[in-house]
N, C-alpha and C positions, 0 to 999 in steps of 0.2 A: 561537573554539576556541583553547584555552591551546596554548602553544608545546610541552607535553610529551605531549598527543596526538598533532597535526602529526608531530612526531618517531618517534612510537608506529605511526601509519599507515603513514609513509616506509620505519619497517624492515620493516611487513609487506607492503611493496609491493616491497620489494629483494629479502626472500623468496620471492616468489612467479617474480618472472622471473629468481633469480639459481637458481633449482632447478630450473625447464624447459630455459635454455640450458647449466645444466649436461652434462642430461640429451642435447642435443644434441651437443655434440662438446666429452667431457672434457678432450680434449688442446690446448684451444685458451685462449688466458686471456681468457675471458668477462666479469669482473672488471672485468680491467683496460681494457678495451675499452670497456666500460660510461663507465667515466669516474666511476664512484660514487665513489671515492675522492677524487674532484676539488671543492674547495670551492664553484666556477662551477655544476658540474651538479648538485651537495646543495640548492644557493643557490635553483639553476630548480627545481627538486620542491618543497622549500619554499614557493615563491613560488609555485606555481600551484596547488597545494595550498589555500594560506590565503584566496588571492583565490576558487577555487572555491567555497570552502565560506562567505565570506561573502556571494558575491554576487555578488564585482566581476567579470564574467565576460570583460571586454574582456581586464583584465590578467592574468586566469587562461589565455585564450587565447596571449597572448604570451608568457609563462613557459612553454606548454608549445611552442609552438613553438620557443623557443629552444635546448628538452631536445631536440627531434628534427633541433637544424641541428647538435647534437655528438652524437648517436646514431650508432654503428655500422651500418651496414647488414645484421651480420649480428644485430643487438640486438635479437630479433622482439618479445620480452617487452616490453622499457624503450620501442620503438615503437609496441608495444600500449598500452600506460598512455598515453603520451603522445598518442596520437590519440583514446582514449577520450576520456579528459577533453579535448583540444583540441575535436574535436567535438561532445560535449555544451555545453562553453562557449560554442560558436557558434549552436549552436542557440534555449540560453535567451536571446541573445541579440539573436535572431531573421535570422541571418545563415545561414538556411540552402542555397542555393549557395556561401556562402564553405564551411560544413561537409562537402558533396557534392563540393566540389575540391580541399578535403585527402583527403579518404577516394581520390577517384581516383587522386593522386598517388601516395597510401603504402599502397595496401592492397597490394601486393604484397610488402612485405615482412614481414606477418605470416599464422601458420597460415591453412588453411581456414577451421576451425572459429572463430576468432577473426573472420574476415572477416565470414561470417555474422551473429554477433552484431553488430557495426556498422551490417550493412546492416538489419537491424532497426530501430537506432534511427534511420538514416535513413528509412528508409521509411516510419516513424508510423503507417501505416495499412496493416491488412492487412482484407482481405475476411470478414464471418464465416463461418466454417465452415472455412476454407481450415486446410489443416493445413501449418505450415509446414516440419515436414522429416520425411518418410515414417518412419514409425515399424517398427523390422527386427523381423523375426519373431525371439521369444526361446522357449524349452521354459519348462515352470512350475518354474523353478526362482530366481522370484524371491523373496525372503523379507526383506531388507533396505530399513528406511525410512530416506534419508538428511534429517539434518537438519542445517541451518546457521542459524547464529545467532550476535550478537553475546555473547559469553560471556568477552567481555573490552574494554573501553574505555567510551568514557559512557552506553551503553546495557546495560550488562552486568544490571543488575536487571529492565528487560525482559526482554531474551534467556533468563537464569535464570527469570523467570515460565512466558514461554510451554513452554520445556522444563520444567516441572513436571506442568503438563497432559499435555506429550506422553507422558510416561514414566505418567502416570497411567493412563490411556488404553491404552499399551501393557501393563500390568500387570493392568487389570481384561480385556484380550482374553485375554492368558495364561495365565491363572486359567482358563479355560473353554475350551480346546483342548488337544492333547497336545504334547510338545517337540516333535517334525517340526514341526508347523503354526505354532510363536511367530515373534515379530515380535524380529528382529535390526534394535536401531537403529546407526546408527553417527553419533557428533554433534560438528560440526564447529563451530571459530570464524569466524566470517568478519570480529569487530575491528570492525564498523560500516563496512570498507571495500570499495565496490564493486567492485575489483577483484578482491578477494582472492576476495570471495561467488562473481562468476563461474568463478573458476579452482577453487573448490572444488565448484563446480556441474560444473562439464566433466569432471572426476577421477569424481564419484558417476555419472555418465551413463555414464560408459567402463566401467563395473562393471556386467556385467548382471546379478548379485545384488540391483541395487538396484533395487528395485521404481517406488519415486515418491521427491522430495524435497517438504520442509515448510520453508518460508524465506522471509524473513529478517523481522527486525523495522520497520525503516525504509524508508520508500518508495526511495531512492536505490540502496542495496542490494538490495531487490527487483527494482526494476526490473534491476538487471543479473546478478541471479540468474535474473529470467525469461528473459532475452534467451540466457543459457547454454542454461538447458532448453530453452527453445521450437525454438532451435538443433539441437540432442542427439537432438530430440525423446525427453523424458523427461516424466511427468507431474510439476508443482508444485503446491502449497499453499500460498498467501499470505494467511496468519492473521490480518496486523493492517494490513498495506500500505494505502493507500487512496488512491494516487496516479490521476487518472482513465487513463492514458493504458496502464495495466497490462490496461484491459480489451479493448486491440488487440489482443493476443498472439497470439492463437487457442486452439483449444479445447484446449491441453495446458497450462494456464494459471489457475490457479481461486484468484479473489481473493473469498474468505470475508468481508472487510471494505468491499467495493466502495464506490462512492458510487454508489447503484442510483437511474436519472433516474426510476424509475418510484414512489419514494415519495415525493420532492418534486411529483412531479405530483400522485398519491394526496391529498397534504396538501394542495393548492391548490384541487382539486375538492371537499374536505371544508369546506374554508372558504367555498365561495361556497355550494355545495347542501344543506351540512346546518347550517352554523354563520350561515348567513346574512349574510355579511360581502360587501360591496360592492367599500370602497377599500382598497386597500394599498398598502404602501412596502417598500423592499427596502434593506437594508443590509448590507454583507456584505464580507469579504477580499478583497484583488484578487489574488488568486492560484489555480490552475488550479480549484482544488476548490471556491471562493467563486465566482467566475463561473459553473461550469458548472449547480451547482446555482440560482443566481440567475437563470440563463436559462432553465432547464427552469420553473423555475417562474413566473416573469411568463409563459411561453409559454401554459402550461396556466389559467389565472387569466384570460387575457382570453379564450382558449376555451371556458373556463365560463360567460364575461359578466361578469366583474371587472374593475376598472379599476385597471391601473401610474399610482398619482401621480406615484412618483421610486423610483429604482433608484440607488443608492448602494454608494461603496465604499470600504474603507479600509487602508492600508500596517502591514506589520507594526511599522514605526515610529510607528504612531497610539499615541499615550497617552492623549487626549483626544478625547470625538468631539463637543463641541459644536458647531461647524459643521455636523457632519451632520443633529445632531438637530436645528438652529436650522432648516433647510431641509425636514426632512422635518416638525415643526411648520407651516409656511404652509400646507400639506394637510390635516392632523391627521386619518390616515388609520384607517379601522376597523381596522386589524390591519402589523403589521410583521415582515415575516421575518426572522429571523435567524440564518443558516446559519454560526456563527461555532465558534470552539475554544471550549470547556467555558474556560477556562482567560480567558475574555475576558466571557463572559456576564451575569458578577454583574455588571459595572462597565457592560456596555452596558445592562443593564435596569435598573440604577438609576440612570443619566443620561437616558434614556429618560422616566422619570416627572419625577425634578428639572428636565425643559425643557421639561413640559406634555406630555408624551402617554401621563401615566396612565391616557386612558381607552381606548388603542390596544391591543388584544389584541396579544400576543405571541407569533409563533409561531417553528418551530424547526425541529431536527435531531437523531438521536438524544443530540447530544452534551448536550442537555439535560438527559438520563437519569444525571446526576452527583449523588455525595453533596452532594460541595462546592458548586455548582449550589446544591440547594435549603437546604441545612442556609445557606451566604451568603447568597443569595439572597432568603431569607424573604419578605417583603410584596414588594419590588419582581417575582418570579418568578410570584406567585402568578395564575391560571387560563391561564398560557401551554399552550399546545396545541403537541405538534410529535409525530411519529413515531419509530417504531425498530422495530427486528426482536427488540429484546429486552426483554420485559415479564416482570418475576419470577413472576407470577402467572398467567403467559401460558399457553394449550391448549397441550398436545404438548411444551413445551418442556422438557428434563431439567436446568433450572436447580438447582433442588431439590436431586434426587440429584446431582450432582455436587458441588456445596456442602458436603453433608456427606461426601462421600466425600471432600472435600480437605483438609477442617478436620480430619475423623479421622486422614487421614493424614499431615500436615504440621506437626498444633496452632496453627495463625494461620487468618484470617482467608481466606476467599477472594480472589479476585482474578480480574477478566477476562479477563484478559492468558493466565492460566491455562488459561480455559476457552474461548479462543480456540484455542490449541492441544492441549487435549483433544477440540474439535470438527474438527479437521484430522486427526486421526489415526481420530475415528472415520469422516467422509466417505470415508479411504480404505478403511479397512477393509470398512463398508457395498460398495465399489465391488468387492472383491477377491473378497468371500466369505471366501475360505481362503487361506490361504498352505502354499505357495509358488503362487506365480501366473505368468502371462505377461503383461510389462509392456502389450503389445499392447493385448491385452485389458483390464488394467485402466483403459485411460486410455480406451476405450470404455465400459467401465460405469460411468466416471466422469461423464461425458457424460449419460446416463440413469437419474441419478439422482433420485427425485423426493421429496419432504417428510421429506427424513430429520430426526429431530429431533434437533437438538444442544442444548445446554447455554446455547447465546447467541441461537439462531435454529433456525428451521425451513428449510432450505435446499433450493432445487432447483437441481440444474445442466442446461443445455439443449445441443445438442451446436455450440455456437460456445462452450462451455466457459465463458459466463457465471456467475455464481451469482448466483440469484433468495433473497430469503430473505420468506417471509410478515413483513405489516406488521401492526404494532399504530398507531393513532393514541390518543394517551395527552396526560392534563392533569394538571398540578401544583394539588394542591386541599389546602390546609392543613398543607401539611409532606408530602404522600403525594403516590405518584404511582398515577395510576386510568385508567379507559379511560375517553375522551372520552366524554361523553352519547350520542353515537348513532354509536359507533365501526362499529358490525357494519354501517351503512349505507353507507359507503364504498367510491364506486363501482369497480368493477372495471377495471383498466387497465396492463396486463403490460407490459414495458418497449417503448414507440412508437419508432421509428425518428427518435431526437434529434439532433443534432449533440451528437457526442463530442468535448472539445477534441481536437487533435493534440499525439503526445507531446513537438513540441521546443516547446512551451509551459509543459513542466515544471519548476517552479523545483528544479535540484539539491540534492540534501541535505534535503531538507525531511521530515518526517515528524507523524503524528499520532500523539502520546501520548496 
């Protein structure tokens, strides 16, 4: 991350807690107390900041420890950040008693509310169905959809995407109700940074005008955007997130993008009973989302009566993956999963064939479903088989019309990103009816929602606030993408009680583009 982002974050994190303790007691100098003016404490934000966001999360830990041995004790905010990220640092790191005995130390000097959301992320696991903080009776006088989104820093052409949808979305409800009943949004930055996302989550919660929020773009930010609502208990929308550990939250909590263990399993039973495929190999990212799909799916595969030759994995500093391919060669297995980024694909299926195992079907993850994918791709992609919830050609789905209603109204070209957040506004609306509503209630009918069609997916939500979205299993056949020869026969199997990773296994910062 370049030195004038870093910079960019710092002042909207100085923002964030130098406007609360304001608000605490003006006569005091907040400021100066901070020590922000101090080159030593610029120096520790800086520095745990860069080590976060690269990685190194030992020395992100100790940077921010250093911020909280010159922290003021009445600094609730600059204690906030700094436990935040000291503890998530500990976490990915796998030090979680060392992150349980900073949070015991120092949570008494920040708010309630803030508390809570920490105990969240220690806690990793909540129970389904548990509702995590009793949701207060409001009158229907809610009418406001709060949205946050990065609408400024490296993600801003995202952010800008998905708020295209949403404003789409609220424009065509609009058109068809009278003013009473329209959708007040209100749409916030939250910079790409996770703190700010939270405090701007906590602010929309405190507003009981605001009916639900729709946020953020990146999983880092989401997560600590959910961790605010789920807190608040407010309803969220998480359009594009797809970190696993978001689908702990509970049922106030609705990740649109999930990594659902029930279509990798779907794909594994389609390959041994309809595709007739024996052996397989598995190669995949070693990171939360590469694992846990890797494991759902060898699980189900030998269930079915298929055989794991070798389950592989590789760093995002892999440039080359001949070693893997040299080893999953000695097998030369009927078929190879590859649950990888779009963005990594062409290069793994065409080293794939260059090391002998062109005759290895190929199989996948929606992220297959890329232009770049097949138009790269060409001969080396071709009869790979993988799933998705989104097929353009798919029953129910309102891909179509949304397409041109965007292209008529924008003159470019569609975009996902869009219609991930045209489908978040309409999920809520489906739940509300009418507006103005009673948050209450809407995050109950959010809950029992079933087949609504969106523009990306056909979506159910169940009341542990999961999202289910119907599967297509689908093959790349000559430059197109079609539905597998005996797709409709794939057998039926709703999300099985898997091991979820746990969230402090989540690498920080990370997101799917």
């Amino acid at each position: 991350m370049s030195s004038f982002l870093i910079r960019t974050k710092i002042y909207l994190l100085i923002a964030v807690f130098m406007t609360v303790s304001a608000c605490i007691s003006a006569s005091k100098k907040t400021t100066a107390r901070m020590g922000l003016t101090k080159s030593a404490t610029a120096a520790d934000l800086i520095a745990g900041l860069t080590s976060y966001e690269s990685g190194d999360y030992p020395a992100s830990a100790r940077a921010f420890d250093r911020l909280l041995a010159k922290a003021s004790p009445n600094d609730s905010q600059l204690i906030f950040i700094a436990l935040y990220y000291g503890i998530r640092s500990r976490l990915a790191d796998g030090r979680s008693l060392a992150a349980d005995s900073m949070f015991e130390t120092l949570h008494g000097f920040i708010p309630a509310i803030q508390k809570q959301e920490l105990e969240l992320i220690l806690g990793r696991r909540i129970e389904p169905g548990r509702n995590i903080s009793p949701l207060k009776e409001y009158r229907m006088i809610a009418r406001k959809l709060g949205v946050v989104l990065p609408l400024s820093g490296r993600f801003t052409e995202f952010g800008q995407a998905i708020l295209e949808g949403v404003k789409l979305a609220v424009q065509e409800h609009d058109k068809r109700v009278p003013p009473e009943k329209q959708v007040l949004l209100e749409t916030l930055d939250d910079g790409s940074d996770p703190v700010r996302a939270a405090a701007l989550g906590r602010n929309l919660a405190s507003d009981s005008l605001v009916a639900a929020i729709i946020g953020s773009y990146e999983n880092e930010t989401s997560l600590a955007l959910s961790f605010a609502a789920a807190a608040a208990g407010i309803p969220l929308v998480c359009p594009t997130a797809d970190a696993p550990g978001l689908d702990n939250l509970g049922p106030l909590v609705h990740v649109l993008n999930r990594n659902d263990k029930g279509m990798a399993a779907s794909l594994a039973r389609f390959s041994v009973q309809v595709l007739g495929l024996g052996t397989f190999g598995i190669l995949a990212p070693d990171d939360e989302r590469g694992n846990l799909l890797a494991d759902i799916f060898a699980q189900e595969i030998r269930t079915a009566g298929g055989v794991i030759f070798s389950s592989l994995r590789y760093t995002s500093l892999t440039s080359n993956f001949e070693n893997q391919m040299y080893l999953l060669n000695r097998y030369l297995p009927d078929a190879i999963y590859l649950p990888a980024k779009s963005s990594e694909l062409t290069q793994l299926a065409s080293q794939a064939r260059f090391y002998g195992l062109g005759q290895s079907r190929l199989l996948g993850t929606e992220q297959w479903y890329s232009e770049r994918v097949i138009r790269l791709g060409d001969k080396y992609v071709e009869g790979t088989v993988f799933y998705s919830p989104f097929y353009e050609n798919g029953e129910d789905l309102r891909w179509n019309e949304f397409k041109d209603l965007y292209e008529k109204t924008y003159l470019r070209p569609v975009n996902r990103y869009s219609a991930q957040g045209y489908d978040a506004v309409g999920l809520i609306m489906a739940a509300a009816d009418s507006l103005p509503t009673d948050r209450k209630l809407l995050a109950e009918n959010l809950n029992h929602l079933d087949s609504y069609p969106g523009a990306m997916a056909v979506y159910t939500i169940g009341s542990d606030g999961r999202v289910k979205r119907k599967i297509f299993i689908l093959e790349l056949l000559h430059g197109n993408v079609v539905k597998a020869g005996a797709e409709q026969n794939v057998p039926e199997n709703p999300d099985k009680d898997l091991q979820i990773a746990p969230l402090d296994s989540i690498h920080p910062g990370s997101s799917q583009p």
